[in-house]
Backbone as ProteinMPNN parsed JSONL, in Angstrom:
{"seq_chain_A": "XXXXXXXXXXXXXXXXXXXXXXXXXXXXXXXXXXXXXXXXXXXXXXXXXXXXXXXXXXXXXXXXXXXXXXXXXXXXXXXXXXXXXXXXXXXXXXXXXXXXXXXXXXXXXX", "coords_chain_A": {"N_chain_A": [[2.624, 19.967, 8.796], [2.868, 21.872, 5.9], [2.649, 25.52, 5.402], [1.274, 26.388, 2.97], [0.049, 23.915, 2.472], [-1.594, 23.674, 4.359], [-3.155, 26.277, 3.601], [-4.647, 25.328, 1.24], [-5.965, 23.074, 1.842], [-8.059, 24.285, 3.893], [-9.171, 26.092, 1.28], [-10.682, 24.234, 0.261], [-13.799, 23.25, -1.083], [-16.196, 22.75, 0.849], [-18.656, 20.303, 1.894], [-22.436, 19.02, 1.75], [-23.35, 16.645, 1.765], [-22.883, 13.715, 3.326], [-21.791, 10.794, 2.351], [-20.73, 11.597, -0.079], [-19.744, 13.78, 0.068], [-17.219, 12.545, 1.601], [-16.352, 10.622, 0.044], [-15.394, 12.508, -1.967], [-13.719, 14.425, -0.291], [-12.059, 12.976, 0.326], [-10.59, 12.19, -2.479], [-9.862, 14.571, -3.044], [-8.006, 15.405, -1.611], [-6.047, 13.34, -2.102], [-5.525, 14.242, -4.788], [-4.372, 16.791, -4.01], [-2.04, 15.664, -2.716], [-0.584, 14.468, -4.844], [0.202, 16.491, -6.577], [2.241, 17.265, -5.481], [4.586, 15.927, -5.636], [7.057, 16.209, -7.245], [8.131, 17.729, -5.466], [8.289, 16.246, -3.164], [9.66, 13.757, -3.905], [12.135, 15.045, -4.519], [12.779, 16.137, -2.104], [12.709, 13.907, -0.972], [15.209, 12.523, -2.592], [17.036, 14.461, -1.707], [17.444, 13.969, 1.423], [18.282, 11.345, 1.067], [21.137, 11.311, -0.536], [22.279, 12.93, 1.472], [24.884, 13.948, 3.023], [24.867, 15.077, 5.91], [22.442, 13.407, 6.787], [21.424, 11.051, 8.802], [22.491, 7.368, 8.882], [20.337, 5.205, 8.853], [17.972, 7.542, 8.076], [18.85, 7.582, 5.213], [18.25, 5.812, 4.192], [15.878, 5.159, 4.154], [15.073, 6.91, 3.051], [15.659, 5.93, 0.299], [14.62, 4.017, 0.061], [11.908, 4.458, 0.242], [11.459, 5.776, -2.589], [12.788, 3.969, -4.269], [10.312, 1.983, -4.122], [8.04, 3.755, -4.862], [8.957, 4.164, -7.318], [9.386, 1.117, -8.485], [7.845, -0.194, -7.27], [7.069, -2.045, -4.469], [9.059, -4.702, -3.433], [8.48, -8.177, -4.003], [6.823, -10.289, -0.946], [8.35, -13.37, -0.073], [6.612, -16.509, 0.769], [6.621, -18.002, 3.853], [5.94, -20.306, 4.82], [7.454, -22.864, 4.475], [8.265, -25.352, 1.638], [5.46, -25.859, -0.095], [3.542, -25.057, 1.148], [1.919, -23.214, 1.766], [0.137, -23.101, -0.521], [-1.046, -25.483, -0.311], [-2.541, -25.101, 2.057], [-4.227, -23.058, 1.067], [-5.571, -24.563, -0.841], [-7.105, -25.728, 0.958], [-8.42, -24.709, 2.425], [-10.307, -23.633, 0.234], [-11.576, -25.811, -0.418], [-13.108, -26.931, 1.844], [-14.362, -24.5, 2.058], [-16.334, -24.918, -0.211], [-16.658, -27.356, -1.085], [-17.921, -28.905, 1.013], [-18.398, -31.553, 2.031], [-16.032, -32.923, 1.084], [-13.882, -32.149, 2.535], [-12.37, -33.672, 4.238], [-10.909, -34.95, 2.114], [-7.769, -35.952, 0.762], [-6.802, -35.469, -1.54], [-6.347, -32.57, -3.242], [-7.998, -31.78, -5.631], [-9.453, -33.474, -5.965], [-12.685, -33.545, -7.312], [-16.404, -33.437, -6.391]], "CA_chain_A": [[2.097, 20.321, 7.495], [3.423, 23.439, 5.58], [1.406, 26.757, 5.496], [0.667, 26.48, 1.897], [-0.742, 22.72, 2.401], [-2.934, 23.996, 5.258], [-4.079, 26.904, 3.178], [-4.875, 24.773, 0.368], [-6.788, 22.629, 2.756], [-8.794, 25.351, 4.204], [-9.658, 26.296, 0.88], [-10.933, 23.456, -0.677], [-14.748, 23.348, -0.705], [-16.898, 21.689, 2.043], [-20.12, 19.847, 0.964], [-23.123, 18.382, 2.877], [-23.765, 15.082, 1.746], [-21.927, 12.884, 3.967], [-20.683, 10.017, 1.677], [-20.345, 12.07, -1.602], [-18.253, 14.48, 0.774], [-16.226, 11.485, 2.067], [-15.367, 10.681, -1.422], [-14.842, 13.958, -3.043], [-12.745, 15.123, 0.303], [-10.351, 11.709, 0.167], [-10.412, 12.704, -3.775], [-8.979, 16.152, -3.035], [-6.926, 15.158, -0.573], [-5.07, 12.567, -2.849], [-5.149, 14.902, -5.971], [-3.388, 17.883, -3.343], [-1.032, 15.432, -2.414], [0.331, 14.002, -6.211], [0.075, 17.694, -6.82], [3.291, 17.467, -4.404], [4.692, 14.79, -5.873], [8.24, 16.338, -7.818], [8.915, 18.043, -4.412], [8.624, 14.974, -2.322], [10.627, 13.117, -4.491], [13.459, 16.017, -4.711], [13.39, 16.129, -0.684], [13.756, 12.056, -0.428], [16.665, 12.503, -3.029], [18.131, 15.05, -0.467], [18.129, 12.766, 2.315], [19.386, 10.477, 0.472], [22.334, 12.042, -0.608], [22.784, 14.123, 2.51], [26.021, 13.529, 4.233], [24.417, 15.198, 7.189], [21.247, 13.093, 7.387], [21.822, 9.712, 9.803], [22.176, 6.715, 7.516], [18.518, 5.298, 9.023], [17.301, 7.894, 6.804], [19.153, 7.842, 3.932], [18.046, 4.461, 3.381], [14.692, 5.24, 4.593], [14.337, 8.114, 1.577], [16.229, 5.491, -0.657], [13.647, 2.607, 0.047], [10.703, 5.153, -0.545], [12.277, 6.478, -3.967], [12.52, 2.934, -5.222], [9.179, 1.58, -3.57], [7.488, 4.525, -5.56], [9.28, 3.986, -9.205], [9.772, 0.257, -8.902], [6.878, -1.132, -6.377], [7.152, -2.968, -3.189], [9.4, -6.185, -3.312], [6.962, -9.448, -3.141], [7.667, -11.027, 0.444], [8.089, -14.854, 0.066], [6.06, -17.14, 2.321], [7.827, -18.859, 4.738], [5.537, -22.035, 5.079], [8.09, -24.103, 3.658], [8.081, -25.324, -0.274], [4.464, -25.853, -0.511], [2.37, -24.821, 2.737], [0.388, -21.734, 1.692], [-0.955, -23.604, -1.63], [-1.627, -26.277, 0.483], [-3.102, -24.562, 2.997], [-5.301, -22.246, 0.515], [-6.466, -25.259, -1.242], [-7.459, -26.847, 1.537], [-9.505, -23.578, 2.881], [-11.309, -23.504, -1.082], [-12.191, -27.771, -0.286], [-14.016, -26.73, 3.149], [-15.802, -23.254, 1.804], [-16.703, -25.098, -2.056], [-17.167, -28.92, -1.07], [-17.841, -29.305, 2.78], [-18.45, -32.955, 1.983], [-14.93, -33.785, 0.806], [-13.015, -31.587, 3.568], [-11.363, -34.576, 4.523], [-9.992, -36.164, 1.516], [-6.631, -36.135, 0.723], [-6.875, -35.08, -2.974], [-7.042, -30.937, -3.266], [-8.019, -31.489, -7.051], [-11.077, -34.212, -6.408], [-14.513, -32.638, -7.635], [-17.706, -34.377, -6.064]], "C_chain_A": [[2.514, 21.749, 7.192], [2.12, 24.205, 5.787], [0.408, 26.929, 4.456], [0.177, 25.034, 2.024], [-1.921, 23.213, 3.435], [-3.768, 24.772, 4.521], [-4.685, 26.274, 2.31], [-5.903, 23.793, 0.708], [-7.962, 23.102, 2.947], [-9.778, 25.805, 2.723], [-10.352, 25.307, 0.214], [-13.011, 23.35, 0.138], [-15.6, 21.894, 0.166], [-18.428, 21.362, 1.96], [-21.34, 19.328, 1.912], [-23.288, 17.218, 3.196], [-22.529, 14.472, 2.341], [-21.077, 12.06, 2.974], [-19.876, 10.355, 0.657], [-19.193, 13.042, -0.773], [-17.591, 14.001, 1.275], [-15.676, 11.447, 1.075], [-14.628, 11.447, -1.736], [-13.822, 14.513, -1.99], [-11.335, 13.988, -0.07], [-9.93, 11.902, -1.157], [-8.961, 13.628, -4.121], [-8.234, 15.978, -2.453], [-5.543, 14.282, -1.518], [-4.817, 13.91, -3.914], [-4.132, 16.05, -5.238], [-1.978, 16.838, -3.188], [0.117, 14.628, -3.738], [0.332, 15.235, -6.55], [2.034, 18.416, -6.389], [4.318, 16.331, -4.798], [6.456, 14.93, -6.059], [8.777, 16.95, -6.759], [9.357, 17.112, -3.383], [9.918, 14.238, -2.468], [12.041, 13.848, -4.505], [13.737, 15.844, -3.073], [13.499, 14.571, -0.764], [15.11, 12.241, -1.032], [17.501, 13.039, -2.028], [18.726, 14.364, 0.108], [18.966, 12.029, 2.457], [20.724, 10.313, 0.127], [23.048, 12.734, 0.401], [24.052, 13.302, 3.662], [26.023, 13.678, 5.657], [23.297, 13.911, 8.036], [21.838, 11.601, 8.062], [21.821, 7.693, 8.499], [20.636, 5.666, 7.494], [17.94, 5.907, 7.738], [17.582, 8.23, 5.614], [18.676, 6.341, 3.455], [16.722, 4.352, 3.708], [14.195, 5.6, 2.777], [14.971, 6.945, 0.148], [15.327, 4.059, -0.728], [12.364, 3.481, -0.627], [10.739, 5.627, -1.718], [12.259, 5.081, -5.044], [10.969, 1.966, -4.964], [8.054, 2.468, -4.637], [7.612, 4.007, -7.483], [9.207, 2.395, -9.205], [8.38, -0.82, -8.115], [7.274, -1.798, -5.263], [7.703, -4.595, -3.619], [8.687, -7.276, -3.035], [8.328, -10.172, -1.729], [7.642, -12.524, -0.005], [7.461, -15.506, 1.283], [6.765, -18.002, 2.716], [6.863, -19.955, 5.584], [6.18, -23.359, 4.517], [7.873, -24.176, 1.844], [6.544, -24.913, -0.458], [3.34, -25.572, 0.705], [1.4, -23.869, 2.25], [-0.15, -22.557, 0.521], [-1.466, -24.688, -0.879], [-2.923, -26.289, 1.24], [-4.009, -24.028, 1.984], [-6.356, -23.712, -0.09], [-7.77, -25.894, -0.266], [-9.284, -26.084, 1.988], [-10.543, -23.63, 1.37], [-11.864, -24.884, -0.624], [-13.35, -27.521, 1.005], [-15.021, -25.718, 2.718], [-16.823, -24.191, 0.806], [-17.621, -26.048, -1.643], [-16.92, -29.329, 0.199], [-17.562, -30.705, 2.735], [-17.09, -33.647, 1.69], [-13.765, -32.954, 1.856], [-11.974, -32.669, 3.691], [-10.83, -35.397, 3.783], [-8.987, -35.72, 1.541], [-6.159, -34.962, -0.78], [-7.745, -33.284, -2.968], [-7.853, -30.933, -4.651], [-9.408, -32.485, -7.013], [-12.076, -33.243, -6.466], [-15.645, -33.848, -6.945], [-18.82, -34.58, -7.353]], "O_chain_A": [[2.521, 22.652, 8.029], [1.008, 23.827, 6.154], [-0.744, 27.344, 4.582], [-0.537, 25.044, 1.022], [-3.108, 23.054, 3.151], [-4.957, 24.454, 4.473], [-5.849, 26.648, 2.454], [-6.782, 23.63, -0.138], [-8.94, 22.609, 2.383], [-10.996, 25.887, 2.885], [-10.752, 25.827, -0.828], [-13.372, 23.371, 1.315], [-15.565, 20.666, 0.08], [-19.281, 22.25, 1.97], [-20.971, 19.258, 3.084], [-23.375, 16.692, 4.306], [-21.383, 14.673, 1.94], [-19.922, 12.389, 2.701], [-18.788, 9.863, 0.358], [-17.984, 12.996, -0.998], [-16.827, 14.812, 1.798], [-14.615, 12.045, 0.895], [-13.407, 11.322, -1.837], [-12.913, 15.141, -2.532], [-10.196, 14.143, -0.509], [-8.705, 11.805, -1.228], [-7.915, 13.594, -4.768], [-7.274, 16.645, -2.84], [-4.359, 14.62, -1.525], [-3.79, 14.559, -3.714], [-3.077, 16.26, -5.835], [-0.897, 17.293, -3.562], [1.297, 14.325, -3.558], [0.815, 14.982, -7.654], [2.697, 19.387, -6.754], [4.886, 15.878, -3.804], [7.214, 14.2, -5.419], [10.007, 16.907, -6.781], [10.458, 17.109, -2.833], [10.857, 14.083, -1.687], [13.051, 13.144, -4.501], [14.848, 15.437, -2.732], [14.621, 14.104, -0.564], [16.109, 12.172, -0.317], [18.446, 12.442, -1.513], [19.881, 13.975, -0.061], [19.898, 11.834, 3.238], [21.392, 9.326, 0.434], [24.218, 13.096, 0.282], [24.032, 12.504, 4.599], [26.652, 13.019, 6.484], [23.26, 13.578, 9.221], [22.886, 11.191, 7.563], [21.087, 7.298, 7.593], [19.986, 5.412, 6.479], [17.556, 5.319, 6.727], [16.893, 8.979, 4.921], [18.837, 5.933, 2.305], [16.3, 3.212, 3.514], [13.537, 5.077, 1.878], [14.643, 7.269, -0.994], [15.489, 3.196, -1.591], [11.912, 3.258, -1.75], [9.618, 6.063, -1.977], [11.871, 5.072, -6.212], [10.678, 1.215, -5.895], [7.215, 1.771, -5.207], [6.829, 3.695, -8.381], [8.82, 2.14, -10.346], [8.112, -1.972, -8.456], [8.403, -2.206, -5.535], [6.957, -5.487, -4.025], [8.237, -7.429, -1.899], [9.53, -10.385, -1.573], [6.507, -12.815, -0.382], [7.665, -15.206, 2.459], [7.488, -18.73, 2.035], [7.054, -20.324, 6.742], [5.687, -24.449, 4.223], [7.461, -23.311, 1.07], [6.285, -23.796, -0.906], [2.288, -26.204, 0.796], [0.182, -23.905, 2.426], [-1.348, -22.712, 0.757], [-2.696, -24.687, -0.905], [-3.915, -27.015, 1.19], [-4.964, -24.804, 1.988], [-7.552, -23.856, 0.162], [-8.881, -26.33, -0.569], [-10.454, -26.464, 1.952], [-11.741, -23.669, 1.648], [-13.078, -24.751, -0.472], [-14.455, -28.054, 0.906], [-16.232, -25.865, 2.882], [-18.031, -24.182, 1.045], [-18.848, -25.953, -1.677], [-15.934, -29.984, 0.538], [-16.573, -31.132, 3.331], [-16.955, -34.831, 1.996], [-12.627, -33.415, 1.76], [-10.829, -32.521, 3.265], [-10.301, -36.424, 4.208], [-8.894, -34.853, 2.409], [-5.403, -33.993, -0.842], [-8.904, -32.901, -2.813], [-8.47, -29.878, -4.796], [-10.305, -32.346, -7.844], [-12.216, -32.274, -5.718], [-15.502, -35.056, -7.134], [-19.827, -35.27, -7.196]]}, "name": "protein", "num_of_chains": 1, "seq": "XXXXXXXXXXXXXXXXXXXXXXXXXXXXXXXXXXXXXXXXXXXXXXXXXXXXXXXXXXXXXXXXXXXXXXXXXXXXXXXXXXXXXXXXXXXXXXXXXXXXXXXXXXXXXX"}
């Protein structure tokens, strides 16, 4: 951690109430760190660009750079075509309607 994030740390005020000072510290803590936000982003670009840096982390700083502006890629499930709806329905038929667990039909109502 830099010197100026520690001091910034250090100064930030310290409260009694346990949960309200759980909050309000994880608060401050986030708001210090989007505070940091256009430097972050300028050092991933570095990386990124850096003919020195290993290419590991140029594709490290180039995954976090688009992960940030663009969001996290959805993963596909790999239960085949239809397994996870399957499967979820089946889990809603056992919590909802114990009594029909074992039909066949995800869509019968009792």
């Amino acid at each position: 951690m830099s010197e100026e994030a520690e001091r910034e740390l250090e100064s930030a005020p310290v409260r009694s109430a346990r949960k309200t000072s759980k909050a309000r510290t994880l608060t401050e803590i986030r708001s210090l760190a989007r505070s940091h936000t256009r430097t972050a982003i300028r050092v991933l670009v570095g990386i990124m660009r850096s003919d020195d840096a290993t290419p590991a982390a140029r594709v490290s700083a180039a995954n976090a750079i688009l992960d940030r502006g663009w969001g996290k890629a959805a993963q596909p499930t790999e239960n085949g075509e239809e397994g996870a709806p399957e499967l979820v329905q089946r889990i809603e038929r056992v919590i909802v309607h114990p009594d029909n667990a074992s039909d066949g039909d995800a869509g019968h109502e009792a």
